[in-house]
Residue frames relative to the residue before (quaternion, step in Angstrom):
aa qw qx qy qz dx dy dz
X 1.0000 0.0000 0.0000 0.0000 0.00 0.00 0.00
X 0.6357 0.4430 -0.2606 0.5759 3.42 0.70 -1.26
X 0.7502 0.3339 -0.4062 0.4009 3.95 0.12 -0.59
X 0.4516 0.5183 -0.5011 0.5257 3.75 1.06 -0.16
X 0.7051 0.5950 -0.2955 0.2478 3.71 0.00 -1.23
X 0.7894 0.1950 0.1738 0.5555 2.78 1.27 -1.71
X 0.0410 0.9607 -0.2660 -0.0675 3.54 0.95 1.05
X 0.5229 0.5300 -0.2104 0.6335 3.53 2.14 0.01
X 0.6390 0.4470 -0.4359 0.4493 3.48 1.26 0.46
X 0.1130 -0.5948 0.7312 0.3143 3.62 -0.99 1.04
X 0.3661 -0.6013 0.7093 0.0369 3.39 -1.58 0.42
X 0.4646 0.3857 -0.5114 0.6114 3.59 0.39 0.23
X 0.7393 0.1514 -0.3610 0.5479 4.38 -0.43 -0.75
X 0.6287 0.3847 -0.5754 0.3545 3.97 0.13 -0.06
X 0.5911 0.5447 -0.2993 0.5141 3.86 1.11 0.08
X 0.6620 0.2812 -0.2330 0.6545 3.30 0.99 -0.50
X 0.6926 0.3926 -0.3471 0.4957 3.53 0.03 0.53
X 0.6651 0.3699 -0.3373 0.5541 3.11 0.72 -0.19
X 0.6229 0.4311 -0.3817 0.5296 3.56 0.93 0.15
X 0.6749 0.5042 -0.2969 0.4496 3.77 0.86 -0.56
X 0.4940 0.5515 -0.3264 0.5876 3.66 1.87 -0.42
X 0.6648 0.4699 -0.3122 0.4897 3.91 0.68 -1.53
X 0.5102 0.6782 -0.2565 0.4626 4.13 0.98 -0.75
X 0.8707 0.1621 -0.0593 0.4605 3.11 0.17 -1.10
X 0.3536 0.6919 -0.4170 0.4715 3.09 1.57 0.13
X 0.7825 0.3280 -0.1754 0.4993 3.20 -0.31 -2.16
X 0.8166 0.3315 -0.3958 0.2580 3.55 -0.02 -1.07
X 0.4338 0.5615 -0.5126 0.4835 4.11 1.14 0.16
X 0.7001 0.5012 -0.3241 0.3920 3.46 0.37 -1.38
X 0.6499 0.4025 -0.3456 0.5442 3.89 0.60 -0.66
X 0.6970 0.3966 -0.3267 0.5001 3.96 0.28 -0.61
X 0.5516 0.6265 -0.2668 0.4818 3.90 1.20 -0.61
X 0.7297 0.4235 -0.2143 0.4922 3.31 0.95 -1.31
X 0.7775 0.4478 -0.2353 0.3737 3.25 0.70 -0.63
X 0.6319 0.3738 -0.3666 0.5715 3.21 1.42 -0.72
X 0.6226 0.5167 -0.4167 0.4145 4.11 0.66 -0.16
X 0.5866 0.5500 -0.3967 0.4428 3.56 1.22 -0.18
X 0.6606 0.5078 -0.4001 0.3818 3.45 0.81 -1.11
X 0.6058 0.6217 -0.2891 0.4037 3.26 0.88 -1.62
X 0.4409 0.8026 -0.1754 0.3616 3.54 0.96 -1.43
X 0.8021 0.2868 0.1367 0.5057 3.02 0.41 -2.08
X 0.5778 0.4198 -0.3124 0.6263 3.81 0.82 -0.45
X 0.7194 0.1930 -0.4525 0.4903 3.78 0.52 -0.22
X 0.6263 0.5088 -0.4825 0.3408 3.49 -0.07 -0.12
X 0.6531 0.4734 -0.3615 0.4675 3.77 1.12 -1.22
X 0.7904 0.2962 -0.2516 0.4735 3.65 0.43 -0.95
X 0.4031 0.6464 -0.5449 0.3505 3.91 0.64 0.96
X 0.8231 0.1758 0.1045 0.5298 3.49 -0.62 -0.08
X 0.3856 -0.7118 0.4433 0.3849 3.91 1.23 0.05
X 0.1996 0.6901 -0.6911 0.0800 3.64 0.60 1.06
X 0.8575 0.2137 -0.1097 0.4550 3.71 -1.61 0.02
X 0.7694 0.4765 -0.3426 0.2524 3.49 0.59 -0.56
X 0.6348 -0.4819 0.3278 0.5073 3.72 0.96 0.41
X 0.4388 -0.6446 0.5699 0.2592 3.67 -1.67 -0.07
X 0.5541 0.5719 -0.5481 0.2558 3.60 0.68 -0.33
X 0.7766 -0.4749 0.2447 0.3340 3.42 -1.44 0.31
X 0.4112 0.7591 -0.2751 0.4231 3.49 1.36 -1.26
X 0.8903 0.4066 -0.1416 0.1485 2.42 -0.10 -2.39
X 0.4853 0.7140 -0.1981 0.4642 2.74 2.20 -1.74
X 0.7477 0.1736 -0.2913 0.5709 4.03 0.04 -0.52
X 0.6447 0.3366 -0.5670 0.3868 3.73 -0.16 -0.19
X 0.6339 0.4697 -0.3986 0.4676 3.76 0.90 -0.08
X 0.6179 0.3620 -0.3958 0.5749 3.84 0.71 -0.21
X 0.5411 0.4756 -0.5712 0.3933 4.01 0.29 -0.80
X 0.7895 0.4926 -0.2006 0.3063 3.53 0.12 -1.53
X 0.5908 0.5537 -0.3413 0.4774 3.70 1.50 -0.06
X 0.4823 0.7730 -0.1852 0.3683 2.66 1.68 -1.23
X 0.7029 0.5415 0.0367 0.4599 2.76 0.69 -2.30
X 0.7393 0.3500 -0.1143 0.5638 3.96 0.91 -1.20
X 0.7104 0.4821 -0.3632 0.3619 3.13 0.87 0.26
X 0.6299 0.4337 -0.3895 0.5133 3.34 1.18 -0.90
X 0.4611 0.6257 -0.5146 0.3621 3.57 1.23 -0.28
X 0.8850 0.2276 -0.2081 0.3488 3.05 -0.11 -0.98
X 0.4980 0.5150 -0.3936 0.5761 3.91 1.43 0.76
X 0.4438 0.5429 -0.3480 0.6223 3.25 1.12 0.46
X 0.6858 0.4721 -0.1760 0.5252 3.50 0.12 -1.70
X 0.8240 0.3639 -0.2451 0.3585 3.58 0.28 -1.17
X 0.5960 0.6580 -0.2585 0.3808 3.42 1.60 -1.17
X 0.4628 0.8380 -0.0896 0.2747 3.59 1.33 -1.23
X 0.2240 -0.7249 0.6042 0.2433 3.95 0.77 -0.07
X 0.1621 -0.8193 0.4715 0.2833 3.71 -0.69 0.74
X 0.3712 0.4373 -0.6891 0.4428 4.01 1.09 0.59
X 0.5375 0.6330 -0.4376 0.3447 4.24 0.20 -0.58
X 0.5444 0.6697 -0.2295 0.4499 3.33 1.02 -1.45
X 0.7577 0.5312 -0.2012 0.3213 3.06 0.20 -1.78
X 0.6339 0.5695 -0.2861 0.4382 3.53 0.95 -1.62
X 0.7939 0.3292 -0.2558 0.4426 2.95 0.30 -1.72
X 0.7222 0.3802 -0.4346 0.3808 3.82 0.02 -0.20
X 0.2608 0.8282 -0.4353 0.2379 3.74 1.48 0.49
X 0.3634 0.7356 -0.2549 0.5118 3.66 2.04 -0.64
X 0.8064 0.4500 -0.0198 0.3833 2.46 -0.66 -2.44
X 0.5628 0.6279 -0.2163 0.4921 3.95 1.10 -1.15
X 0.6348 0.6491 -0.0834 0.4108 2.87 0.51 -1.51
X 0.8739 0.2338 0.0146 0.4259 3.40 0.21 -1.80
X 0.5759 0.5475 -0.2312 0.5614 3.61 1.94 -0.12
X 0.7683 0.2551 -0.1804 0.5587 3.29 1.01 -1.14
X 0.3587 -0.5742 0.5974 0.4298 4.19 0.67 -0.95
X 0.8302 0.0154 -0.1682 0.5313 3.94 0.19 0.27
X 0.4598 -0.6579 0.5829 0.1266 3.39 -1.59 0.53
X 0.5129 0.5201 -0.2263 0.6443 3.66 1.65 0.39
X 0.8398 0.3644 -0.2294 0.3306 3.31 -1.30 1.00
X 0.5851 -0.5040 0.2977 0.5613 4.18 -0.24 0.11
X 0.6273 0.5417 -0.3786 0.4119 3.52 0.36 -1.27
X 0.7199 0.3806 -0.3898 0.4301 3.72 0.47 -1.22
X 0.7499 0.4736 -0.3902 0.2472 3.97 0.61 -0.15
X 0.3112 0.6368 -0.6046 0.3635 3.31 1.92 -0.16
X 0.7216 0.4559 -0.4824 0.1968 3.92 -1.07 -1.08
X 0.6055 0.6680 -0.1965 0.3853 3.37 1.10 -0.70
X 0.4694 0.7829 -0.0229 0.4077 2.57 1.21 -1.81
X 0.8429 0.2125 0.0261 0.4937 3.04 0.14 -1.70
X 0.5846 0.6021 -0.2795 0.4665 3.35 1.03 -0.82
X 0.7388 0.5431 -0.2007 0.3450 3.38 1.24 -0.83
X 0.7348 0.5358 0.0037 0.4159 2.66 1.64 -1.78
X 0.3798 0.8302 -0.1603 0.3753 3.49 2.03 -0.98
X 0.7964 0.4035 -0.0218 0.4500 3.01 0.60 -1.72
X 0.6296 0.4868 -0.1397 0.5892 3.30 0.95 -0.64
X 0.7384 0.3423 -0.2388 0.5296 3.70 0.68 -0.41
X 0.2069 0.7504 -0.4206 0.4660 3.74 1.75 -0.29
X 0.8737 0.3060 0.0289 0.3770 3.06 -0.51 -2.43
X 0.5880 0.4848 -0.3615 0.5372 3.34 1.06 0.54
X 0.3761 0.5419 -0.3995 0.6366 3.27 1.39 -0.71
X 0.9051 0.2876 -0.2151 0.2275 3.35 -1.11 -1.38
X 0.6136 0.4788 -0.2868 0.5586 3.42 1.25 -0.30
X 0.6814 0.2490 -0.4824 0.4909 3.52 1.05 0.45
X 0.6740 0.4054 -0.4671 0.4040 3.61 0.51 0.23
X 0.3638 0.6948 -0.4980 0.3700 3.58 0.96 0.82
X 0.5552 0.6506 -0.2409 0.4587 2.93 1.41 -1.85
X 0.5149 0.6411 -0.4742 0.3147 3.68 0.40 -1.03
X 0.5390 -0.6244 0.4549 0.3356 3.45 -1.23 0.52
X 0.3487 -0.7903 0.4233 0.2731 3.44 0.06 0.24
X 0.3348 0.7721 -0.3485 0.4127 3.58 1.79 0.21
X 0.7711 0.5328 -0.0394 0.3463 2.40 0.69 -2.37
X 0.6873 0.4044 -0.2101 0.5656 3.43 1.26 -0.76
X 0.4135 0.5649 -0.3824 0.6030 4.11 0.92 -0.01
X 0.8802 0.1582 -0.3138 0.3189 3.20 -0.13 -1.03
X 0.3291 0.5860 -0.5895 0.4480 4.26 1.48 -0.27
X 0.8621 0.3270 -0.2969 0.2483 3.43 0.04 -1.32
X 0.5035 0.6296 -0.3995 0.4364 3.62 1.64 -0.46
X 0.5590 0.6848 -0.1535 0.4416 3.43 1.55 -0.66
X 0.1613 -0.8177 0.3512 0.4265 3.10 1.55 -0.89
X 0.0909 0.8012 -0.5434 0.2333 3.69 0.87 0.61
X 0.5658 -0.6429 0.4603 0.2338 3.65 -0.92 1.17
X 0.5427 -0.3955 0.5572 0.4886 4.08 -1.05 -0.22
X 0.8103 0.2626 -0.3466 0.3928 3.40 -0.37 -1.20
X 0.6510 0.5768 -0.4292 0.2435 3.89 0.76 -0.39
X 0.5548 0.5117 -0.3908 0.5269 3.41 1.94 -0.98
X 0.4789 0.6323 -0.5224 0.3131 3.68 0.57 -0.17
X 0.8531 0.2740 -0.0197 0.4436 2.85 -0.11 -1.67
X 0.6034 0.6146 -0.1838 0.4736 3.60 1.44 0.10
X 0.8062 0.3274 0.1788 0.4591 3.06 1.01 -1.39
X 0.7843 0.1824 -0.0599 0.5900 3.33 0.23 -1.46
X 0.7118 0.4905 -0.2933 0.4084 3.65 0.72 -0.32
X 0.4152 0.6075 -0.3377 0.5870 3.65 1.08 -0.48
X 0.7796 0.5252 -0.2547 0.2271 2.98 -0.36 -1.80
X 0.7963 0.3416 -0.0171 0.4990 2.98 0.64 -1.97
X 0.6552 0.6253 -0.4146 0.0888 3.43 1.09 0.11
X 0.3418 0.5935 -0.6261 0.3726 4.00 1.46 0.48
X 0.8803 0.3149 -0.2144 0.2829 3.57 0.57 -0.82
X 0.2830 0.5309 -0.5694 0.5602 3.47 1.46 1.43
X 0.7580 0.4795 -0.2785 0.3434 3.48 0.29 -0.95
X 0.6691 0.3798 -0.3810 0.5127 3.43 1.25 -0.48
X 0.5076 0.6503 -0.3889 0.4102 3.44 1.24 -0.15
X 0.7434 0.4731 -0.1728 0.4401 3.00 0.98 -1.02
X 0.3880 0.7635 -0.2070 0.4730 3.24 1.37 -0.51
X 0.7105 0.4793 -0.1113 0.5031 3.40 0.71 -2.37
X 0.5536 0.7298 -0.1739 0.3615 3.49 1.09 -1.72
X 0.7697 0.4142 -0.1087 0.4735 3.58 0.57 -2.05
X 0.6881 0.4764 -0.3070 0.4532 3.59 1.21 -0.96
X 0.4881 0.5738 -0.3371 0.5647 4.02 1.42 -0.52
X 0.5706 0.5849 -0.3066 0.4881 3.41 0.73 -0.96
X 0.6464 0.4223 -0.2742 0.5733 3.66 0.27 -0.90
X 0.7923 0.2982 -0.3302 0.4174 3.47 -0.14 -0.51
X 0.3362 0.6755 -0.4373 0.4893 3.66 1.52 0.04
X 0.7580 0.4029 -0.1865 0.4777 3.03 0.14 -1.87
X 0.6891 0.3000 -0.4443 0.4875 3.98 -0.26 -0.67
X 0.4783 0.7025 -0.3625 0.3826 4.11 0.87 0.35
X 0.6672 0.4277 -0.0689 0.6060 2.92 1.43 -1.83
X 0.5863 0.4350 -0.4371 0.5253 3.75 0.59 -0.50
X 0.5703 0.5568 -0.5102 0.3232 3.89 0.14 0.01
X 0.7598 0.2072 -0.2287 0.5723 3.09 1.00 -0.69
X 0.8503 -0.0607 0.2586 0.4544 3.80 0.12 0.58
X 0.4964 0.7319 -0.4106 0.2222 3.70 0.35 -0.32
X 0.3836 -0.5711 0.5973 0.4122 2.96 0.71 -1.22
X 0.4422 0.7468 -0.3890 0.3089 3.86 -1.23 0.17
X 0.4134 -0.6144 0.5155 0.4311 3.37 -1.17 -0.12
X 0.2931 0.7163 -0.4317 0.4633 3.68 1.77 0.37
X 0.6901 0.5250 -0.1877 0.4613 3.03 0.59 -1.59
X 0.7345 0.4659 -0.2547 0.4225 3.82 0.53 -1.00
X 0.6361 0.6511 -0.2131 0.3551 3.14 1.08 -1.32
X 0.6486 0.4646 -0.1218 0.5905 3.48 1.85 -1.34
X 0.7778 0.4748 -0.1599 0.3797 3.49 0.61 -1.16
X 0.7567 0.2519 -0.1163 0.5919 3.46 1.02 -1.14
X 0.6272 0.5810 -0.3742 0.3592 3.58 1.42 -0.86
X 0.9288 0.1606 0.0199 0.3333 2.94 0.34 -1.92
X 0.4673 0.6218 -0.4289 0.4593 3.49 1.59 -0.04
X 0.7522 0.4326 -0.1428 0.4760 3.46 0.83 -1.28
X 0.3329 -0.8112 0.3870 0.2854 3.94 1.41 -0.01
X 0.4731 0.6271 -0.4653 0.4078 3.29 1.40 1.03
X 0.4169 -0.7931 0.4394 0.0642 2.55 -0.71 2.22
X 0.5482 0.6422 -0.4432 0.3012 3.68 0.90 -0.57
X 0.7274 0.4700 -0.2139 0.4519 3.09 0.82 -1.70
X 0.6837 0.3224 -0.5000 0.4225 3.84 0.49 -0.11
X 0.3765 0.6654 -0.5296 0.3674 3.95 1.12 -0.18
X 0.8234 0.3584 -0.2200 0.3810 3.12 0.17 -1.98
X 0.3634 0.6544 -0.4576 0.4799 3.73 1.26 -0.58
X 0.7728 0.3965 -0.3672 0.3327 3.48 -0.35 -1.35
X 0.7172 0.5097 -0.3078 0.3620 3.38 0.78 -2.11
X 0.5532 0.7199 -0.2659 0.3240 3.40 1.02 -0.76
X 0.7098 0.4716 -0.1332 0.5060 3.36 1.43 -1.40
X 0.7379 0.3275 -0.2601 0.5297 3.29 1.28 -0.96
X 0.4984 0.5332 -0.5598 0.3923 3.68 0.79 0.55
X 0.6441 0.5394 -0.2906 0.4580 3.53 1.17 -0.52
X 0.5695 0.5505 -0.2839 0.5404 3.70 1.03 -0.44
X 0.5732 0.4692 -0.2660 0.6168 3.70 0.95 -0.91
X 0.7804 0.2801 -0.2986 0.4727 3.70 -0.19 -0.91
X 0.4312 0.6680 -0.4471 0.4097 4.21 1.00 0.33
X 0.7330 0.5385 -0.0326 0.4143 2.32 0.75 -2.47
X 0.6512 0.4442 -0.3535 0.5037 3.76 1.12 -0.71
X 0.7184 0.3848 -0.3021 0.4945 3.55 0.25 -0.99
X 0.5438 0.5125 -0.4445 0.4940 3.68 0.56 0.11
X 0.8023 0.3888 -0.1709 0.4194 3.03 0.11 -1.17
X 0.5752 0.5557 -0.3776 0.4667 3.62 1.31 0.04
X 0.6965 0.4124 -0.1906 0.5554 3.60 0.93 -1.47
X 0.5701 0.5052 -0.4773 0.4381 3.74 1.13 0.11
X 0.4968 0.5213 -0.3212 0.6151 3.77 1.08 -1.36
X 0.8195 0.3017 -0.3431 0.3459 3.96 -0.42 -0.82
X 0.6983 0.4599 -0.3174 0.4474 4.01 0.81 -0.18
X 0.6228 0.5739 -0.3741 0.3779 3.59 1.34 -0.66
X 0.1187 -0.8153 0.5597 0.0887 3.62 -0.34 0.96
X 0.4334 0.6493 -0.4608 0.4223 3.87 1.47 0.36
């Protein structure tokens, strides 16, 4: 039916691309989330001396390192992410063995996506009541317990919609990286779509991308509605 419909579409690469887009999706987003959480957290703990103690030491090894994590990730965020790509063409290179294919766009990927999901991190554990976190510690409760106790709970409807925002940017990464070779429905959209002036294949390319974004955006937006207890 579909090949009657659509007679310039091979469907076998609009299947296989759409699986090499879903790939590098999920598996950035899970390495993203985690490296944007830590980051996340280290700026929020060493801001303003939350959690980190009062003695003098501590105070500057706790500003150096904000210092230090921050221009990181204003850097990371500042960056254009076809820019990204080039420069990390090296690094790519020497992590993965080629500079072609899905695998070679995860480092980017993440590198890109990290930084930018950070500051979302840390701007929802501001939000935290600041009560709530006084009294763990009025309590004497440890750092790592208000973490995983406290500051993480709390703030988590609004990691997840972060994360959510994050995975759908991600997609539009990837159909970025397929311009130059990635792999993707990027990749198809340029290669089979627009080099070859077949308009079908960049149609179905698109619908393809924004059916994925929708199904994010839903399953986000479900596990966000099911964890908020406000």
């Amino acid at each position: 039916m579909l090949e009657q419909l659509l007679p310039e579409v091979n469907w076998e690469k609009v299947w296989s691309a759409t699986y090499e887009t879903v790939y590098m999706t999920g598996l950035s987003v899970i390495a993203t989330f985690i490296l944007g959480l830590i980051l996340g957290l280290l700026l929020f703990l060493t801001s303003n001396n939350n959690l980190t103690g009062n003695k003098p030491i501590i105070v500057v090894i706790g500003r150096t390192v904000n210092i230090i994590i921050g221009a990181i990730v204003n850097i990371g965020r500042s960056i254009p992410f076809i820019i990204l790509i080039i420069l990390l063409l090296p690094f790519t290179k020497f992590i993965v063995g080629t500079i072609l294919g899905a695998n070679a766009a995860l480092p980017a990927l993440i590198i890109g996506a990290a930084p930018f999901y950070a500051r979302m991190v840390e701007i929802a554990l501001r939000e935290i009541d600041k009560g709530v976190i006084e009294a763990a510690k009025s309590m004497g409760a440890k750092t790592s317990t208000i973490i995983f106790k406290v500051l993480l709970p709390e703030s988590m409807p609004a990691l997840v919609s972060g994360i959510t925002v994050t995975a759908i940017a991600l997609i539009g990464y990837t159909a970025m990286a397929g311009a130059i070779g990635a792999g993707g429905l990027g990749n198809l959209a340029f290669l089979e779509g627009f080099n070859r002036g077949n308009t079908e294949v960049t149609i179905i390319a698109t619908i393809f991308i924004l059916i994925i974004v929708f199904i994010i955006q839903f399953i986000g937006d479900i596990i966000t509605k099911a964890i908020d207890k406000r």
